[in-house]
Structures are given as structure tokens and as C-alpha cells.
C-alpha positions as CSV (number, residue, x, y, z in Angstrom):
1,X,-43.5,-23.5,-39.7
2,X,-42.9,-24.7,-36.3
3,X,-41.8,-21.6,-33.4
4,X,-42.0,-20.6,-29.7
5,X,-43.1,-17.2,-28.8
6,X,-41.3,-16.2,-25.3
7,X,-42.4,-14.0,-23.1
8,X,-40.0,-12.0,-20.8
9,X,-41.3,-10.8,-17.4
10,X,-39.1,-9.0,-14.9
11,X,-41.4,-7.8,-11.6
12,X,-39.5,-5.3,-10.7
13,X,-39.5,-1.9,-12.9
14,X,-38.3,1.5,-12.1
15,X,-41.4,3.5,-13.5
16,X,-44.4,0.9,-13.0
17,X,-43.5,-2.0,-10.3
18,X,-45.1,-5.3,-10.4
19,X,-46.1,-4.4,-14.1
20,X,-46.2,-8.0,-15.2
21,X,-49.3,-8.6,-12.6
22,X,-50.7,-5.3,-13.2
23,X,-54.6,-5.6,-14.0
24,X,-56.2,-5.4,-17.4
25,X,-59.4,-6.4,-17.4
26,X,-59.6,-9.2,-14.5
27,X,-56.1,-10.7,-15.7
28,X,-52.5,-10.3,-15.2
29,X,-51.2,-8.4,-17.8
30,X,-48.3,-11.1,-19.0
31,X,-51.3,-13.4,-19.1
32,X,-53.3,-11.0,-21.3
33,X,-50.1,-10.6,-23.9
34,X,-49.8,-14.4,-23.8
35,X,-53.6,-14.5,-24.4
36,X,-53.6,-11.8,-27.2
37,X,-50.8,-13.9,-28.7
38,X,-52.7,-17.3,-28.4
39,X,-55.3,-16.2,-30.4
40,X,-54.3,-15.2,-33.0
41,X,-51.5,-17.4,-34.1
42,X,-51.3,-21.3,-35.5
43,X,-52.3,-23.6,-32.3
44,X,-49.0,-25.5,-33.3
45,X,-46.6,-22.7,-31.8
46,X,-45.8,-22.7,-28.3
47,X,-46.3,-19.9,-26.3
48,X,-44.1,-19.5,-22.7
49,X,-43.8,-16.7,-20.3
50,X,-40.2,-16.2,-19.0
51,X,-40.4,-14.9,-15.8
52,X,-38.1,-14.0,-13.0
53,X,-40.1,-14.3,-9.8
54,X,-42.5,-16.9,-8.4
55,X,-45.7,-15.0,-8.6
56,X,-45.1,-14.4,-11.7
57,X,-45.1,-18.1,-13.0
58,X,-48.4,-18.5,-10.5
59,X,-50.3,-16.2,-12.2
60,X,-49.8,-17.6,-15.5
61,X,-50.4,-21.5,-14.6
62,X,-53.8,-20.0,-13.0
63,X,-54.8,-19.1,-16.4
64,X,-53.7,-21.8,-18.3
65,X,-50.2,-19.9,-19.3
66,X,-47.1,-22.3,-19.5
67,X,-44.2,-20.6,-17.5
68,X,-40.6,-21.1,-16.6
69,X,-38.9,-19.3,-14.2
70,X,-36.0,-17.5,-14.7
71,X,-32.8,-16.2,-12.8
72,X,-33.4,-12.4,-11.5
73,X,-30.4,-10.9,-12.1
74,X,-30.6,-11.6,-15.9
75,X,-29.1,-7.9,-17.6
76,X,-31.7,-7.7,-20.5
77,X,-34.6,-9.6,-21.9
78,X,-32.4,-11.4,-24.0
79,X,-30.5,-12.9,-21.9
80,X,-33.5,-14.2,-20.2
81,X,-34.9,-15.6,-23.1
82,X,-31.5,-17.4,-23.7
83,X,-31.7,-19.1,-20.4
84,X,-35.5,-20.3,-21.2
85,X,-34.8,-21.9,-24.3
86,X,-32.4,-23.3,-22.6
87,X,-34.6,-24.4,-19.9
88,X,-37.3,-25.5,-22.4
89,X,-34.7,-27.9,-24.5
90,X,-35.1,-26.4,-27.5
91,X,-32.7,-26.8,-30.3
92,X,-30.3,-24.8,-32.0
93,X,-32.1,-25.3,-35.4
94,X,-35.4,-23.7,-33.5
95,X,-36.7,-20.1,-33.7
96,X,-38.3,-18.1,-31.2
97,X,-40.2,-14.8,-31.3
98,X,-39.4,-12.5,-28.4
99,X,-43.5,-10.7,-27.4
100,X,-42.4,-8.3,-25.2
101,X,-44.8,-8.6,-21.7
102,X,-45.6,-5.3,-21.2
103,X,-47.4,-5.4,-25.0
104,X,-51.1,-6.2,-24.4
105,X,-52.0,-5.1,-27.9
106,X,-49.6,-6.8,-29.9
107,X,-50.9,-7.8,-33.2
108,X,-50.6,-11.6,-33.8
109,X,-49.8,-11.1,-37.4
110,X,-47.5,-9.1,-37.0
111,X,-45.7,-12.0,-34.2
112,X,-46.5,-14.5,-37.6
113,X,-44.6,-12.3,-40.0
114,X,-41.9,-11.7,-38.0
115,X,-41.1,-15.5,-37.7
116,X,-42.3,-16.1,-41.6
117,X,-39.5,-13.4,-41.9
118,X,-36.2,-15.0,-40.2
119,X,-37.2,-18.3,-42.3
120,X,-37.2,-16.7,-45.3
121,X,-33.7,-15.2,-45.1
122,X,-31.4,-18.0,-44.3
123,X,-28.2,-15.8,-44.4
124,X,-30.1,-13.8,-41.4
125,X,-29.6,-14.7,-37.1
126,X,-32.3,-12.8,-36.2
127,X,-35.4,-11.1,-37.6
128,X,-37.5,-7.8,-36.6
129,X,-40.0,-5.6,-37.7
130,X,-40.9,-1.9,-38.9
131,X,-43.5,1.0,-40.1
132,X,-42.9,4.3,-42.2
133,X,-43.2,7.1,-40.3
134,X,-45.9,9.5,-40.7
135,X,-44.8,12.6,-38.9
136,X,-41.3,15.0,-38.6
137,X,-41.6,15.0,-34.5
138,X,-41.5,11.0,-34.4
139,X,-38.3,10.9,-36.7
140,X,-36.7,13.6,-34.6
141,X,-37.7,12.2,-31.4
142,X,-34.3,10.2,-29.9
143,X,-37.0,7.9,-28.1
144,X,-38.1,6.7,-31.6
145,X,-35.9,4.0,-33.0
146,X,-35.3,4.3,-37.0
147,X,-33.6,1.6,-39.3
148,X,-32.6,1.6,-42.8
149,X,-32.9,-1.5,-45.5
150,X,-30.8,-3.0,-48.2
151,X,-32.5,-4.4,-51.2
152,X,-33.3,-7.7,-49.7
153,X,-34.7,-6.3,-46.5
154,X,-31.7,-6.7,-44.6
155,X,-30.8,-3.8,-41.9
156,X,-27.8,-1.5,-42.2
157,X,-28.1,0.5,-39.3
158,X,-30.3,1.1,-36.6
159,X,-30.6,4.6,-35.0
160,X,-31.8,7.4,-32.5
161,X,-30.7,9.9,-35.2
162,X,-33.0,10.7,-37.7
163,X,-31.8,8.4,-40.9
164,X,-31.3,8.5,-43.8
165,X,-30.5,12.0,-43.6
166,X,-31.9,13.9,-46.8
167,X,-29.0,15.8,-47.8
168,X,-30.6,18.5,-49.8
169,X,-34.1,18.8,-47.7
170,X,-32.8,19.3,-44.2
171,X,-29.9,21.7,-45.1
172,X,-31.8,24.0,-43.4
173,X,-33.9,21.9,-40.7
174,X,-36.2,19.3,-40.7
175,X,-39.6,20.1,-41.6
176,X,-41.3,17.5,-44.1
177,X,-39.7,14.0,-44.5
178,X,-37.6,12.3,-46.9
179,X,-38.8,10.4,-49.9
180,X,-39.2,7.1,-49.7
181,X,-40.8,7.5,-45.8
182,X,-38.5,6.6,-43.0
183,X,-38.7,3.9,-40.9
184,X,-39.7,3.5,-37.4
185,X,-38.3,0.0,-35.7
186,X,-40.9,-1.8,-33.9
187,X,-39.5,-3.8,-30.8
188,X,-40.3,-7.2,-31.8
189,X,-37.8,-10.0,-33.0
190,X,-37.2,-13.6,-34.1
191,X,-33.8,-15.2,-33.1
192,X,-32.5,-18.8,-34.2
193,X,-32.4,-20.6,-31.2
194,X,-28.5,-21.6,-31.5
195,X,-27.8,-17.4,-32.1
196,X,-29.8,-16.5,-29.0
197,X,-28.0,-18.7,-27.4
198,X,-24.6,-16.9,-28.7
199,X,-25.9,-13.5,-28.1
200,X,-25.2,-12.5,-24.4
201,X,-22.1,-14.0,-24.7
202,X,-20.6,-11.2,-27.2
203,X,-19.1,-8.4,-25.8
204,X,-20.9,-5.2,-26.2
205,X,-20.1,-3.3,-29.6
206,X,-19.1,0.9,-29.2
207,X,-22.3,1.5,-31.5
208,X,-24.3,-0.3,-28.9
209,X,-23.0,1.7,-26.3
210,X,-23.0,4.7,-28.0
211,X,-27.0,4.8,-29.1
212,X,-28.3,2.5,-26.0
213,X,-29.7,-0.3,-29.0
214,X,-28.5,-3.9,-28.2
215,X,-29.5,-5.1,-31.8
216,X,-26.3,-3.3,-33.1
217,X,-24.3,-5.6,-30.8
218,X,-25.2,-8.5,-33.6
219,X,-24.8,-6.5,-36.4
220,X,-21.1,-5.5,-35.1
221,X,-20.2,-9.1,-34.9
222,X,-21.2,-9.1,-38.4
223,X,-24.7,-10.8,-37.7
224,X,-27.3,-10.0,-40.6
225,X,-30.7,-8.8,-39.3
226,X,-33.8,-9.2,-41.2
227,X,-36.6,-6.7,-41.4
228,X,-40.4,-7.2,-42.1
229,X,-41.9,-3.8,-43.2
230,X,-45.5,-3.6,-41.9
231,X,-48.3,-1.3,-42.8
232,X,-49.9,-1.1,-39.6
233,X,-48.0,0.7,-36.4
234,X,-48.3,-1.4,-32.9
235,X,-50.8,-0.9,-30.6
236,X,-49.4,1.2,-27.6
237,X,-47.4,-0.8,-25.0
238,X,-47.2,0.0,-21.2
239,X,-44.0,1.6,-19.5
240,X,-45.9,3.9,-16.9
241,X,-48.7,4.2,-14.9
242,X,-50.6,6.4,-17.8
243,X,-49.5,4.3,-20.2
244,X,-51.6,1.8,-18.2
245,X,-54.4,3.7,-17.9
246,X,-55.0,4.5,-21.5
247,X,-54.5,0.9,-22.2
248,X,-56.9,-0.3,-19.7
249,X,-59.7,1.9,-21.3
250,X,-59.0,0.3,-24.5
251,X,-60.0,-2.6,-23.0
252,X,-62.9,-1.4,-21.5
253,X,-64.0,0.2,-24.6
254,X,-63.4,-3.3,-26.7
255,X,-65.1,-5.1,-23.5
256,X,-62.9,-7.3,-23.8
257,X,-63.3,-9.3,-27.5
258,X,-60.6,-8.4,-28.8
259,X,-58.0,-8.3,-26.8
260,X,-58.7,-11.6,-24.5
């Protein structure tokens, strides 16, 4: 099985600026995701950072990183990966496996099962992944994105809300979880080259609007989205300065061999 992980990098970012170039460790921290991603996955995938400014494709070529740069004014990440496969020549038959940049710690087998995933469901455009929850605060919490199933793995819905809602348990609040465990949707996904090519160019579904989750745009135009259920919850990702922080003592603490 044949893929290319891609890599969006925007520099600029409301809470933490110049976050793709941000340290960890002596390298960029696009570079370290790219890294983390390199080693742990078949040498026959391609990994590509997808930036939008000129520094950032710099830093990667100094480490060895291929890099394409990208328009800036791209709305989301996905639109920016749509461009650089476009960029890249790669066919509509393809797949690609969206790392997010700001994800030092993202567990290679976790980018391999995600891609095993979308080629194991034909009927599917698009792939992603998720973990039970463990606690009542994280499946309340609007900022924790849940999904529910079918049979064949297949998402129904993706939510803020707290789903599926146990009709008989919470009639009087929430305060222990349903049975089986909820699930939390980790931010990682697989697209067929020829549907992320398609994707920007739907028009924005109410749902989407309505809980901020662009996923649901596919799955209004009646795109099927496939779900690997993993055991293991990510590593934290970076989206502020503290967020930073905590990561970069991880690194520290690892002194680097497991993460470089």
C-alpha cells in the first residue's frame, strides 16, 4: 500500500505565531512532525510538508524535509492539501494522510491505520480515526469532538454534543457514561486523492455550520467516512504557547529518541 502523508503549515496563527518554526528540540517543529512521521512508517510513502510561506519550505529542505509551497490565503487545511496534491501530480486513484503540523507526537501507527483504513472500505471518500472516552468532563466538553459508528465502522454523525445520548442514564444529568464507551474523534484523516480534490469545491452543509466540523460537509453530500477505532489516545498537539511548553519538556524528558 502505496500513500503520501501531507503536512499543512500556515505561519501565521492567532494564539501561537510562527508555530510551524517554533523550536522543539533544535528543529522546526513541522520538521519534527515530518520526522516523527518518517520513522515510523514504510520508507515507500512519501512524506511532504505543505506550507504557505517561504521560510517555511527553507526550513524543511535544511533538514532533508521535501516541501511545496502553497498559496496563503488557502481557507482550511484542506484546501491546502488539495492544491499540493495537485502540485505534486498525484492521481485521483492516490490516497493521502493529512498529519496535522502542529502534532509532534503523532503516533506513526496510528498515520498507518488510518490509511490501512480508507483502503479497506472502498464505498468510503475519506477515512479518520477515534478512542473511547474515559471520563464524563471530556464527553461534555463542546471542545471534544465525538462520533458515532455503524456496524461496518462507518460514521453517522460527528458532534460537539455529547452522543449517543443515553436516554434513561442522563434523565437527570450526566454523571457516569453510557455503555458501550463513547467516542472521542481524533483529528487525523485519509482522503482519495480525486475526493480531496472535490472537497473545497462543495458548498458548506447547515450541519457544518452549525457545529463548526468541516467533516460533516462530506457526509451532507452523502460522502461515506470511515473510522478506525484506536486504543491508544494521541499525544498532545500544540495550539498555545503552554501547550508548547509542556510539549517541549516531553522532549526533553525523552532526550530526544523518541520523538526525532
Amino acid at each position: 500500500m502505496r500513500y503520501t502523508v501531507l503536512i499543512p503549515a500556515r505561519l501565521a496563527s492567532s494564539r501561537l505565531p510562527n508555530k510551524p518554526l517554533a523550536d522543539l528540540a533544535g528543529a522546526p517543529m513541522v520538521v519534527r512532525v515530518a520526522q516523527r512521521v518518517r520513522a515510523g512508517v514504510s520508507a515507500a510513502v512519501r512524506i511532504v510538508v505543505a506550507g504557505d510561506h517561504p521560510s517555511i519550505i527553507r526550513a524543511c529542505h535544511d533538514h532533508g524535509i521535501e516541501a511545496v509551497l502553497t498559496r496563503e490565503d488557502h481557507p482550511s487545511g484542506t484546501d491546502r492539501l488539495a492544491e499540493a496534491s495537485q502540485v505534486l501530480g498525484l492521481a485521483e486513484d492516490e490516497m493521502v494522510v493529512n498529519v496535522q503540523g502542529d502534532e509532534p507526537l503523532i503516533d506513526p501507527v496510528l498515520v498507518q491505520a488510518v490509511a490501512t483504513t480508507l483502503r479497506d472500505h472502498p464505498e468510503a471518500a475519506m477515512a479518520t480515526a477515534a478512542h473511547a472516552i474515559a471520563s464524563t468532563e471530556d464527553f461534555v466538553n463542546p471542545n471534544v469532538v465525538k462520533v458515532v459508528v455503524d456496524a461496518k465502522d462507518l460514521a453517522l454523525y460527528f458532534s460537539r454534543a455529547p452522543i449517543a445520548w443515553w436516554r434513561d442514564g442522563f434523565s437527570s444529568g450526566i454523571y457516569s457514561l453510557p455503555s458501550p464507551a463513547p467516542l472521542r474523534h481524533i483529528g487525523i484523516y485519509a482522503y482519495r486523492v480525486g475526493f480531496l480534490r472535490v472537497f473545497p469545491q462543495l458548498a458548506q452543509a447547515p450541519i457544518e455550520v452549525c457545529e463548526s466540523l468541516e467533516q460533516l460537509r462530506a457526509m451532507w453530500h452523502g460522502y461515506r467516512i470511515a473510522v478506525h477505532v484506536t486504543e491508544q489516545a494521541p499525544g498532545p498537539g500544540v495550539d498555545t504557547a503552554q501547550d508548547l511548553e509542556r510539549v517541549r519538556a516531553l522532549f526533553l524528558a525523552a532526550k530526544g529518541t523518541s520523538v526525532s
